[in-house]
N, C-alpha and C positions, 0 to 999 in steps of 0.2 A: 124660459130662455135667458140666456146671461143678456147684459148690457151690449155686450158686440157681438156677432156672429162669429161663431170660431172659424169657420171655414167659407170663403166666400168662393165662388168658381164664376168668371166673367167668362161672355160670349164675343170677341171683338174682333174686328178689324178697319185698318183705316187709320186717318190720323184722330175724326173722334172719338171710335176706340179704345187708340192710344192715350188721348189726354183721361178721357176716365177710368182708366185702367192706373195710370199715375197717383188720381186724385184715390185711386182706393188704396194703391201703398202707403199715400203720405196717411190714409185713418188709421187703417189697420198696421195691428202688430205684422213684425216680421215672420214672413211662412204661414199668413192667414191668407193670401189670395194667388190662387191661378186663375190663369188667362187662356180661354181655348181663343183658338187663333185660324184665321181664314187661310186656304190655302188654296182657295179658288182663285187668286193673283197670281200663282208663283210660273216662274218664264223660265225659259235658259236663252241664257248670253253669251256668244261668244264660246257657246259650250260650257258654261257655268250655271249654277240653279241659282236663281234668285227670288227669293219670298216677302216681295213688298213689306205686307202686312206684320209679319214676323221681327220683320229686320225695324219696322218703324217700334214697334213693340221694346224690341230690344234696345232701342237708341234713345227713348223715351224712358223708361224702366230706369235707365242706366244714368241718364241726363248725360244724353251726349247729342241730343236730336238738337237739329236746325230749327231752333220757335221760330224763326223769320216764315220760312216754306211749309214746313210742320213735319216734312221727310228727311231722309239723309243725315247724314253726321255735319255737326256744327263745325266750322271753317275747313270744311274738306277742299281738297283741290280735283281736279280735274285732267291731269296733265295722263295719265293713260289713256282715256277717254280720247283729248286730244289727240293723240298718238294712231287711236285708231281711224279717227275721224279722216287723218291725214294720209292713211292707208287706203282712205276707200271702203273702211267698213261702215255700217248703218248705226248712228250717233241720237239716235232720237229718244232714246231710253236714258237719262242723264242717270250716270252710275261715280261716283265721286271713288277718289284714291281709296281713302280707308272700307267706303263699302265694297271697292275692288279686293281688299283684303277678305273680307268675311264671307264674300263669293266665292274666293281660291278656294278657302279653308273649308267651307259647305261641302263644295264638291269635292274637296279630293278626301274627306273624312265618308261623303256615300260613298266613294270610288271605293271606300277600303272596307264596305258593309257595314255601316254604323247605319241607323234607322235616323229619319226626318226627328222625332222625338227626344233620341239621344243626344243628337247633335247639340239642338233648338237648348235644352238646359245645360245641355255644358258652357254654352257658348251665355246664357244667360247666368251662371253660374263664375263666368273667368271676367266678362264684363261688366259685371255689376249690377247687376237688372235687380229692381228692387220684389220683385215678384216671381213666381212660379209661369213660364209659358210653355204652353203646351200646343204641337199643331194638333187639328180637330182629324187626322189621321194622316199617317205614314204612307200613305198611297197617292197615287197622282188622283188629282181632282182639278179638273181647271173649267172654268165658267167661259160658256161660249155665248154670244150674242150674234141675233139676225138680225142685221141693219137695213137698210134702203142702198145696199151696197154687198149686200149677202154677208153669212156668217161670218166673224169674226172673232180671233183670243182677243182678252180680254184688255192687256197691256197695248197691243199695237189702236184700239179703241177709244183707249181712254187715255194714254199720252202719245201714241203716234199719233191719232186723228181729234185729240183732244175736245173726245165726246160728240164728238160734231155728226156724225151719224147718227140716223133717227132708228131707235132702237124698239122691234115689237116682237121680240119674244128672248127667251134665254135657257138657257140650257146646263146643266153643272155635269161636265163628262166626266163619266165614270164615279159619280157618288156613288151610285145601284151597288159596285161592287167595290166600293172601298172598305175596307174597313176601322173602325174609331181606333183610334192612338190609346191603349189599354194606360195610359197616364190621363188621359182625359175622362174615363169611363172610371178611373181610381177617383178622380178629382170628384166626381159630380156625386160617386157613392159615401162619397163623405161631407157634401157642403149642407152645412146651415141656411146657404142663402143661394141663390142662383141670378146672376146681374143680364140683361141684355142690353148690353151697352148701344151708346146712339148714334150707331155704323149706319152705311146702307144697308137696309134690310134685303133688299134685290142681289148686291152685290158683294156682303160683306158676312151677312148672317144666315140667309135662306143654302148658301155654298155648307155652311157648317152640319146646318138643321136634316141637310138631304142625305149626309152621312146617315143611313138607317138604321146603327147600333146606339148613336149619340143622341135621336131624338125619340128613341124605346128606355136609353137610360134619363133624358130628363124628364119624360113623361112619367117614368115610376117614380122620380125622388119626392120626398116629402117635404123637400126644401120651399120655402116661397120663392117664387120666381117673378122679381122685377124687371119691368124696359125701361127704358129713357128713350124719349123720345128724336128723332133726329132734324126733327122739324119745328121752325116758329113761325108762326103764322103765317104757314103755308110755305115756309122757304128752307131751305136747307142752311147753315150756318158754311158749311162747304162741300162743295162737289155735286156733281148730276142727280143728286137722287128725285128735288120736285119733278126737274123737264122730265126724266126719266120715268117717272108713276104717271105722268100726261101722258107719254107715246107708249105706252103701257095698258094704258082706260084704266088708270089704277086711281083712286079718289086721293090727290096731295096732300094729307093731309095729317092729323094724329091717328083719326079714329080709321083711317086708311090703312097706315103701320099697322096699329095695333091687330089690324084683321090680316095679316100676314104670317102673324104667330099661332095664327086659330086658338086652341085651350091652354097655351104654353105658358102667359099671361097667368100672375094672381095679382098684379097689380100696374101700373103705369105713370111714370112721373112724366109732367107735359109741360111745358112755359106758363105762366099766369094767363097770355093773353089767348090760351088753347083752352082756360078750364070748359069754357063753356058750351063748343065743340065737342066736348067728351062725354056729352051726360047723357048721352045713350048707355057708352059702354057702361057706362058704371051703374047706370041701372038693368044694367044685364048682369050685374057682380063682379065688375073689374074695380078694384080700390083705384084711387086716384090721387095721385099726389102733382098738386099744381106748385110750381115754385119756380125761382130762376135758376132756367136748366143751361144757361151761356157761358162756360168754362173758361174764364179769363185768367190764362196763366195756371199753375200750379196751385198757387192758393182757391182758387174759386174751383175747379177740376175737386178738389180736397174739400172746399164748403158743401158739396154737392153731393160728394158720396157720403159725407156726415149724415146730414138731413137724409139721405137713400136709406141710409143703417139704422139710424131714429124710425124711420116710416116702416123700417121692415119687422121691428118690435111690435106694430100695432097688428101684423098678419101673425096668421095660424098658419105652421105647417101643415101642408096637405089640403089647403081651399082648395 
C-alpha cells in the first residue's frame, strides 16, 4: 500500500459526520475522498426538499457552516422564515435565508428531472465543498420512529419535539426498494479505505446500510473498513444517540455501536477512556485503535483522520 489511501469513501451524516468528513479533506489530497451521505433526514418544506445531512455536508466541505450550532450557514439571517412565521405557517424547522436559497435551487433543478446525485455534486462542485458527496441513493428513503406518541418522521421528532419522545423502534421507509446512487456504488468499487464516520448509527448510518445494493457493494470491497466511534464514556459528544440506545435495550456503549455494523467492521477507533471496554471485540478480531477521538475544531477533525490513515496501513485489505 502507498503512504495514504488513494481513495477513501466515508459513510456520514450529522454534524459528527460532517466534522470528520472535513478533517479527511484537510489530510487528503484533493479528489481522494467521497462522502456517502444520509438521506434518511431529508423533509419538504413549504413544498421544497430539504436534506439536513447533505446540506450540513455541503456547508462544512465548503467552510461556510455555523461552528457555533454546527448546522446552517454562518451569519445567515432569517427574515423569510419570519415572513412566514408571520403568515401563519409552521416556523419550527429553522431554515436560514441562504439555506432558503439551496432549497429553491434543490427543488426546482428535480422539478426539471435532474437526479438527488446530480444535483448533490453540482451544488458541491459551484460551492466549494472540499470533497466528493454523494447521497446513499436517489430515491426517497426517510426513517420513521414509534414513540410513546405513535409513529413519527423523523425531523418533526427530533426538532419539532426536540427528541423528547421515548423512542422503541424505527423504521427506514422504503430502503427494500431503493436503489444505491450508481456514484456511491462507483465510489466504494474504487476505495482503498472505507471510513464509518462517528454519526448516529440508528439514525445516520444504519438509513444508509439498509439501502440493499450499498451494503452487497461494501461487503464485497477488499477495502479495510474503519468506524470511529460516536460515543465516550458512555455519552454521546452530541445529540440523542446514548438516551436513544436506552429506550432501544441497546447496550450505550462502544462495543454496543460497534455490534450495529455486524462484519462491516475490520477495525474501530474508540476514546482512550473506552479502550478497556473493547477487549471483547478485539479479541473476536476487531483491530482497535484507542486515541483522542474529540474533534475540536478543524485542526483536531484533521489530527484524527491522520492517525485514522496511519492505523489503516497497519490493516490488510480483505480481513
Amino acid at each position: 500500500m502507498s503512504a495514504i489511501p488513494g481513495k477513501v469513501v466515508m459513510l456520514a451524516g450529522g454534524v459528527g459526520g460532517a466534522r470528520m468528513a472535513e478533517g479527511f479533506a484537510r489530510a487528503l489530497p484533493p479528489g481522494s475522498l467521497s462522502v456517502i451521505a444520509n438521506v434518511g433526514d431529508d423533509e419538504e418544506f413549504y413544498g421544497l426538499r430539504v436534506c439536513p445531512d447533505i446540506d450540513t455536508l455541503l456547508y462544512t466541505l465548503a467552510d461556510r457552516i455555523d461552528r457555533a450550532q454546527g448546522w446552517g450557514v454562518a451569519d445567515d439571517t432569517v427574515k423569510a422564515l419570519d415572513v412566514l412565521r408571520e403568515l401563519g405557517a409552521p416556523a419550527w424547522m429553522k431554515l436560514g435565508d441562504s439555506d432558503f436559497g439551496l432549497h429553491i435551487w434543490r427543488s426546482w433543478r428535480l422539478a426539471g428531472g435532474a437526479s438527488l446525485s446530480e444535483i448533490t455534486g453540482e451544488a458541491a462542485s459551484r460551492l466549494g465543498a472540499r470533497a466528493g458527496i454523494v447521497p446513499a441513493s436517489d430515491d426517497r428513503l426517510r426513517t420513521k420512529l414509534l414513540t410513546d406518541q405513535g409513529w413519527m418522521d423523523f425531523q418533526p421528532w427530533f426538532v419539532g419535539k426536540r427528541c423528547e419522545p421515548k423512542v422503541t423502534a424505527l423504521r427506514y421507509e422504503g430502503a427494500t426498494e431503493a436503489r444505491p446512487s450508481p456514484h456511491a456504488l462507483q465510489a466504494i468499487a474504487s476505495a482503498d479505505l472505507i471510513v464509518v464516520a462517528p454519526s448516529n448509527p440508528l439514525l445516520s448510518i444504519e438509513p444508509i446500510l439498509a439501502v440493499p445494493g450499498l451494503i452487497d457493494a461494501l461487503s464485497a470491497s477488499r477495502a479495510p473498513c474503519i468506524g470511529v466511534s460516536p460515543l465516550i464514556g458512555g455519552k454521546a459528544v452530541k445529540g440523542p444517540l446514548a438516551r436513544l440506545m436506552r429506550d432501544m435495550e441497546i447496550e450505550p456503549t462502544c462495543a454496543g455501536v460497534a455490534s450495529r455494523y455486524g462484519d462491516l467492521l475490520d477495525a474501530f477507533a474508540v476514546a482512550n477512556v473506552d479502550a478497556d471496554s473493547v477487549v471483547d471485540l478485539q479479541c473476536r478480531g476487531l483491530a482497535i485503535l484507542p486515541t483522542d477521538i474529540l474533534m475540536d475544531g478543524p485542526h483536531g477533525a484533521e489530527r484524527l483522520a491522520r492517525e485514522i490513515l496511519a492505523f489503516s496501513q497497519t490493516l490488510k485489505a480483505g480481513v
